[in-house]
C-alpha positions as CSV (number, residue, x, y, z in Angstrom):
1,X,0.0,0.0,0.0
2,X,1.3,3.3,-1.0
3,X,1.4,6.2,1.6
4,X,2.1,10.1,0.9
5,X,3.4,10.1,4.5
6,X,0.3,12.2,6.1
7,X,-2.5,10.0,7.6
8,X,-5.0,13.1,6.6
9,X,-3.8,13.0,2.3
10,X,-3.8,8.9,2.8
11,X,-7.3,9.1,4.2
12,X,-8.8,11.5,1.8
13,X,-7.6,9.3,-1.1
14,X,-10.9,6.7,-0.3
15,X,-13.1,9.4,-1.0
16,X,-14.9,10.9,-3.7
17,X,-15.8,14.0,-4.0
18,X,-18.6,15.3,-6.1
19,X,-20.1,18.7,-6.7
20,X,-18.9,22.0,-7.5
21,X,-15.1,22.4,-8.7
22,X,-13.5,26.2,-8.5
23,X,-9.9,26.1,-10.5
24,X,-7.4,28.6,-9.0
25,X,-7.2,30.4,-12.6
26,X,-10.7,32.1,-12.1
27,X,-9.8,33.6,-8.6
28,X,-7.3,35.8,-11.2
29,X,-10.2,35.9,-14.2
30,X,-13.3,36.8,-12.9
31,X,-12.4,39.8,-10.5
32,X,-13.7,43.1,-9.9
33,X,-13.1,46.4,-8.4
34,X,-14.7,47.1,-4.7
35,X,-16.0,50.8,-3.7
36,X,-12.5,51.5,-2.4
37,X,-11.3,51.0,-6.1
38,X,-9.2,47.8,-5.2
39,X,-9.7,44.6,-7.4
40,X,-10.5,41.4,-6.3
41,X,-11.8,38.1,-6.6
42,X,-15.9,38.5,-8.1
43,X,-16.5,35.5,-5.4
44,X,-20.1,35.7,-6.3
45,X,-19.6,35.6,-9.7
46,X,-17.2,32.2,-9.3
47,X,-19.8,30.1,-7.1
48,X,-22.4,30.8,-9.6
49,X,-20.4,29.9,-12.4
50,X,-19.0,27.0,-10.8
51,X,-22.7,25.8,-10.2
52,X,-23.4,26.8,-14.1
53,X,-20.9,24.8,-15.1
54,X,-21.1,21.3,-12.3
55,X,-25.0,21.3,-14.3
56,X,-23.4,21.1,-17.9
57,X,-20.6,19.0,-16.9
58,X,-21.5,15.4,-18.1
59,X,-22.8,12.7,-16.2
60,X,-21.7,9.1,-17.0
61,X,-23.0,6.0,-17.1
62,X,-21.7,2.8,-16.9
63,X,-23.4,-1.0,-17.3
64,X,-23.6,-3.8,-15.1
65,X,-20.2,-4.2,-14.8
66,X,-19.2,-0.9,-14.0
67,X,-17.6,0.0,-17.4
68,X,-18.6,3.4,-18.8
69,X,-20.7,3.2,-21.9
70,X,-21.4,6.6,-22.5
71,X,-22.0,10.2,-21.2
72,X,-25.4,12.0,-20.8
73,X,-26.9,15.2,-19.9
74,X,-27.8,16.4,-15.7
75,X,-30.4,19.0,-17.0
76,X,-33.8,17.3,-19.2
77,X,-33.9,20.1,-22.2
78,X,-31.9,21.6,-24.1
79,X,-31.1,24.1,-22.0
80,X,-30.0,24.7,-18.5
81,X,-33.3,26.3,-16.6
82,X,-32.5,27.7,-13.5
83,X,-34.1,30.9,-12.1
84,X,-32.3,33.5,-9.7
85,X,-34.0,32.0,-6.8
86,X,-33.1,28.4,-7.1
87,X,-29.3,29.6,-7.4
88,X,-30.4,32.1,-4.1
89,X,-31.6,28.8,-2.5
90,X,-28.3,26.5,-3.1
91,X,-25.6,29.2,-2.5
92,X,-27.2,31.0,-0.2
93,X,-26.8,34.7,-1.4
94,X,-29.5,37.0,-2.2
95,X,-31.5,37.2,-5.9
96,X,-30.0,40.8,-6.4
97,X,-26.4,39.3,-5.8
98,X,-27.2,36.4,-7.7
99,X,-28.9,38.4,-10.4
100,X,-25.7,40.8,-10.6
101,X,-22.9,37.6,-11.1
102,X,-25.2,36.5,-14.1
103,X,-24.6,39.8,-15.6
104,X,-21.1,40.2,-15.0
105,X,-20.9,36.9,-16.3
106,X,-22.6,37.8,-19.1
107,X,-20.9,40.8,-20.3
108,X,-18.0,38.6,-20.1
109,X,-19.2,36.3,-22.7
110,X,-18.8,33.3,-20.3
111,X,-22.6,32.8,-20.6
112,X,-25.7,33.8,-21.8
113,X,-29.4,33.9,-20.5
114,X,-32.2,33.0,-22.8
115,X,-36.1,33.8,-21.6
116,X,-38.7,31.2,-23.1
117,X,-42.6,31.0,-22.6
118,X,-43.3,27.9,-20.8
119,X,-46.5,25.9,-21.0
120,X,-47.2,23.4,-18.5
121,X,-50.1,21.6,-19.7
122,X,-50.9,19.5,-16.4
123,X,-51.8,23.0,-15.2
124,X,-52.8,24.2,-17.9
125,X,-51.0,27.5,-17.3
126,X,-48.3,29.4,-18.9
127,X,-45.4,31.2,-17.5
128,X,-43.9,34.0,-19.3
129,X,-39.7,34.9,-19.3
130,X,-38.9,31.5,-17.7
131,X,-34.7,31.7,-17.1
132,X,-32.4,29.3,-19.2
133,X,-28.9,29.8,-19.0
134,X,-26.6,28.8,-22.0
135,X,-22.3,28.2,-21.2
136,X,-20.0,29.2,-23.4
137,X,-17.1,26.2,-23.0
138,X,-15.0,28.4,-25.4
139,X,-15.1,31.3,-23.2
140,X,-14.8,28.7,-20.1
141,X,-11.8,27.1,-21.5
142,X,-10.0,30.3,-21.8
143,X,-10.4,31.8,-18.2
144,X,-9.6,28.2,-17.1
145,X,-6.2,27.7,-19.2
146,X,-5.4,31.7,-19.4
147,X,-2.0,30.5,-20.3
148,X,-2.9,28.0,-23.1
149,X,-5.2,30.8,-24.5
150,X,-2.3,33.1,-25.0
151,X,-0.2,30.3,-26.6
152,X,-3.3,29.7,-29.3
153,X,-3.2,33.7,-30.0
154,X,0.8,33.5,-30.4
155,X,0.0,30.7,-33.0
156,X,-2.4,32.4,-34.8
157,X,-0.5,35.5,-34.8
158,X,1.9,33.8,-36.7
159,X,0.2,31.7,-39.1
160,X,-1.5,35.2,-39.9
161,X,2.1,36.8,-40.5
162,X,3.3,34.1,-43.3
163,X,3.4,35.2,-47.1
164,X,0.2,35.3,-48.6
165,X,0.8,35.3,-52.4
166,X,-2.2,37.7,-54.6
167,X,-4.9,36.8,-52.1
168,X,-8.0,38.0,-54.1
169,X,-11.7,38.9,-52.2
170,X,-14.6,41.1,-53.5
171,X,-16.0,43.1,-50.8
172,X,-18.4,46.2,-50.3
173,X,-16.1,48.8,-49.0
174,X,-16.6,52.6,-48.2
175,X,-15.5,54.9,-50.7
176,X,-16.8,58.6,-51.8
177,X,-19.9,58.6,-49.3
178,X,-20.8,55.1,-50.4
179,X,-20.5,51.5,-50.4
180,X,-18.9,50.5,-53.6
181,X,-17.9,46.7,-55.2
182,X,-14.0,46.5,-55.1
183,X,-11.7,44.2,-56.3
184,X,-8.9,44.1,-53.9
185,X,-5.6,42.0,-54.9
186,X,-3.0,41.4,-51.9
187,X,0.5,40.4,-52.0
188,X,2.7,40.5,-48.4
189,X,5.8,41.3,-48.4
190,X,8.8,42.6,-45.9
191,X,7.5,46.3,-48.0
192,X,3.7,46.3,-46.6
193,X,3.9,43.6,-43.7
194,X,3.4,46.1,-41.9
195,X,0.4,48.1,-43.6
196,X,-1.7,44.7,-43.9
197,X,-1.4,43.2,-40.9
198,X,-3.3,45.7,-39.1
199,X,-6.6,45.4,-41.4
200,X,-6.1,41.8,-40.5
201,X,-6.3,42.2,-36.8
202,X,-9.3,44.3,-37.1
203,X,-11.0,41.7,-39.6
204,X,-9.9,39.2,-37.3
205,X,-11.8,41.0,-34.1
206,X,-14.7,41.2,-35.5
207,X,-14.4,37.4,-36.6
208,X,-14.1,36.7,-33.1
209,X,-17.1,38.9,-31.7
210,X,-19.3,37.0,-34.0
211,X,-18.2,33.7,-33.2
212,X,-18.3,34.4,-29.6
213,X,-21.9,35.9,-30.2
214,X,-23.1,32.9,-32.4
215,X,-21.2,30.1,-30.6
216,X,-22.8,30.0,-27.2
217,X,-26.4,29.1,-28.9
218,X,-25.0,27.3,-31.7
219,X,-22.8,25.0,-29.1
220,X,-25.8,24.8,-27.1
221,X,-27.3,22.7,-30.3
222,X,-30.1,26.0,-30.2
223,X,-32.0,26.8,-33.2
224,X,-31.3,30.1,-33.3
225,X,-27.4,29.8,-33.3
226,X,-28.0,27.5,-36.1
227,X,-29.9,30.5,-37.7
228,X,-27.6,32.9,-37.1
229,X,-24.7,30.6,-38.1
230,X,-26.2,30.6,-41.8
231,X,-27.1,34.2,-42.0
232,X,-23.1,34.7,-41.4
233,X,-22.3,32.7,-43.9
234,X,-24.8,34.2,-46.4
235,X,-23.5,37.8,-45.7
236,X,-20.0,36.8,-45.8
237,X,-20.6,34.6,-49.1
238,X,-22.4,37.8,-50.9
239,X,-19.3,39.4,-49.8
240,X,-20.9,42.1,-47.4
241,X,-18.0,44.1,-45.1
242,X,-17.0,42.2,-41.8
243,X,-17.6,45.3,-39.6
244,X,-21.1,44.9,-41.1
245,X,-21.4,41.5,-40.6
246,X,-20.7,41.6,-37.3
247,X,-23.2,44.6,-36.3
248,X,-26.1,42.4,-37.9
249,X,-25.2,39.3,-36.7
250,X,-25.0,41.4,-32.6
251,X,-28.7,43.1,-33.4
252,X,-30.5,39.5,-34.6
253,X,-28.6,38.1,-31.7
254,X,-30.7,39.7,-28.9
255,X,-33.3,40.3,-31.6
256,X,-33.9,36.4,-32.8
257,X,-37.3,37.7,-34.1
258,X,-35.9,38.8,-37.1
259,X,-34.3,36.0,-38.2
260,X,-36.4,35.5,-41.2
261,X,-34.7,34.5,-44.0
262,X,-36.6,36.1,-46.6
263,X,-36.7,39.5,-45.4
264,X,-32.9,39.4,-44.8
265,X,-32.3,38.1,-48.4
266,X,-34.6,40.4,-50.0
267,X,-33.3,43.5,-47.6
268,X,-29.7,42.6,-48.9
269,X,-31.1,43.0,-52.0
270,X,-32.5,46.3,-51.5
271,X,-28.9,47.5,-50.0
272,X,-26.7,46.1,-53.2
273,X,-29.6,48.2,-55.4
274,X,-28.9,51.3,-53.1
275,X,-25.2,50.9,-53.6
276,X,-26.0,51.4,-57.5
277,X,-28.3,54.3,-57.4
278,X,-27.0,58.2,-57.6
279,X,-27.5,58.8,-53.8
280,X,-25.6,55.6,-52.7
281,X,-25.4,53.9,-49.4
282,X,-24.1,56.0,-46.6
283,X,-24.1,53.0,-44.1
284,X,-24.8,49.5,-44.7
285,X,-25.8,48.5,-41.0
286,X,-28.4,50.7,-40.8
287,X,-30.1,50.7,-44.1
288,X,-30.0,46.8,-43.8
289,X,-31.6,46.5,-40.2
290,X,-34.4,49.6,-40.7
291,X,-35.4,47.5,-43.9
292,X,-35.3,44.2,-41.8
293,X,-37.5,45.1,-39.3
294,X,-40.3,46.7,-41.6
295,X,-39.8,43.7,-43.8
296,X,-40.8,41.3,-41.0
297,X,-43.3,43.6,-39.4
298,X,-45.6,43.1,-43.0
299,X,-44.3,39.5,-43.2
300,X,-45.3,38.7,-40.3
301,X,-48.9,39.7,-40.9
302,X,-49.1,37.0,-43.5
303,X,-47.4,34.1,-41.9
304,X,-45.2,33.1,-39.9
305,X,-41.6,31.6,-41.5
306,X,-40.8,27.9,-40.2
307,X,-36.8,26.0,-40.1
308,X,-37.5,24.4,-43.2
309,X,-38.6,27.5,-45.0
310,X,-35.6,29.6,-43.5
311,X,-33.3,26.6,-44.5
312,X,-34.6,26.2,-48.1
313,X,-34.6,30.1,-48.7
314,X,-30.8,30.2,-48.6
315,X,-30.6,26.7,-50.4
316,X,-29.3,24.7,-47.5
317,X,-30.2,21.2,-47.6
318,X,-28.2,20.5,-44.2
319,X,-26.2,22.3,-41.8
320,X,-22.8,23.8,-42.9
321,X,-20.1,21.0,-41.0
322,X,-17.1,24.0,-40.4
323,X,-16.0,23.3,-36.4
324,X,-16.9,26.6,-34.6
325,X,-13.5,26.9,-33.0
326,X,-12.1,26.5,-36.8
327,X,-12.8,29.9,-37.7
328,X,-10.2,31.6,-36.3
329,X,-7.9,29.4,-38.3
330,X,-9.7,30.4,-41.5
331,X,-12.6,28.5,-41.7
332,X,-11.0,25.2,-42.4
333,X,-13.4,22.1,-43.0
């Protein structure tokens, strides 16, 4: 028998500890200023995060003979539901405090809340802005492994540095008080290193605010991620301007009612017409989201668009199969 050489260590060896598991690296993440103006620990915002995350760690199961078979979910839908009070009741802070971790939380991207309708139909009775709370793992991982984080950005920094020989893209760009089709043709060398790289830093920001936007509901296997997920890619693919991209893709993410595949197709449409006439398009953003949301207001008094109907108006017969965490790495398959 094997001994550490303390009685206590040896004895704590037999047992098994379940539950909640707090990893130094978030004492030095998740921290914020007091009234004094000193920063520390957010310990509120850890034990709730650390009870977020015990629900959506998998549970395992394993057969007669104790061998593990497989993995499956604590929570029963899609989802994790829990509302302020039931976190009030387990850690044994108030709602408010509860209520302001969530928030911090998720302003740091870490996780997001999503507010359904709920009918119970033993009841009979339907309750209105029921809580679910989505994690981002990404976000998770990175405040976990801070240090393996900033490895993976050193990597990518470089790969983004290496000669890329007449990269050629069509994109709507500003120009003369208007959006304008230009054909841009790029070649790096030790002359203009330095002049590209910093449009790809800023294209690769806003990359990265719509992935971390899109990938906590897509992750979460929600349908609205999924939706979102293919409006990028039809944006991107009629070669709209990232900055753009990424306003559209924030507004439809706490706005999922527009996500109605018709009215964004025919509204981008409308904007590439714009962009041809004499007065031009002064900003894409706008003019795109003040037609979207007239569109769907007089679509939506005719019916009401399905999944299948959204899919099949951009042509997709499945799901596009790119990894989320790929497309920092340029959207490799």
């Amino acid at each position: 028998m094997f001994s550490s050489g303390n009685v206590v260590v040896d004895k704590l060896r037999e047992i098994n500890f379940d539950g909640n598991v707090i990893p130094h690296s978030w004492y030095g993440q998740l921290r914020k200023k007091t009234k004094k103006g000193v920063e520390k620990p957010y310990l509120n915002a850890i034990v709730i995060l650390a009870e977020i995350t015990y629900w959506y760690r998998p549970q395992k199961i394993f057969n007669d003979e104790g061998q593990l078979i497989g993995y499956k979910k604590k929570f029963i839908e899609d989802i994790l539901q829990k509302s302020y009070k039931q976190l009030s009741k387990k850690t044994g802070l108030s709602e408010r405090a509860i209520k302001d971790a969530i928030v911090y939380l998720e302003k740091k991207g870490i996780i997001k809340r999503v507010f359904r309708n709920i009918y119970y139909e033993q009841r009979a009775v339907t309750l209105s802005n029921v809580m679910y709370i989505v994690l981002n793992v990404h976000k998770l991982i990175e405040i976990t492994f801070p240090a393996l984080d900033r490895e993976k950005k050193e990597y990518v920094s470089k790969i983004r540095q290496r000669v890329i020989e007449k990269k050629r893209y069509v994109s709507l760009k500003k120009g003369r008080g208007m959006y304008k089709f230009v054909y841009t043709y790029t070649k790096t060398t030790s002359q203009n290193t330095s002049k590209t790289t910093p449009v790809m830093e800023e294209e690769d920001i806003n990359i990265k605010r719509i992935y971390s936007k899109i990938s906590v509901l897509y992750e979460a296997n929600n349908e609205d991620g999924r939706k979102l997920f293919q409006v990028y890619h039809y944006l991107k693919n009629a070669n709209v301007d990232i900055k753009d991209i990424r306003k559209i893709i924030e507004f439809l993410y706490e706005n999922t009612q527009y996500l109605n595949a018709q009215c964004i197709i025919t509204q981008h449409k409308a904007c590439v017409f714009q962009a041809k006439t004499d007065q031009g398009l002064f900003d894409y953003t706008k003019f795109f989201l003040k037609g979207l949301q007239i569109r769907y207001k007089n679509q939506l008094l005719e019916n009401i668009e399905t999944t299948d109907q959204f899919n099949k108006a951009f042509g997709i017969k499945e799901l596009p199969k790119i990894p989320m965490h790929n497309w920092l790495e340029g959207e490799k398959t």
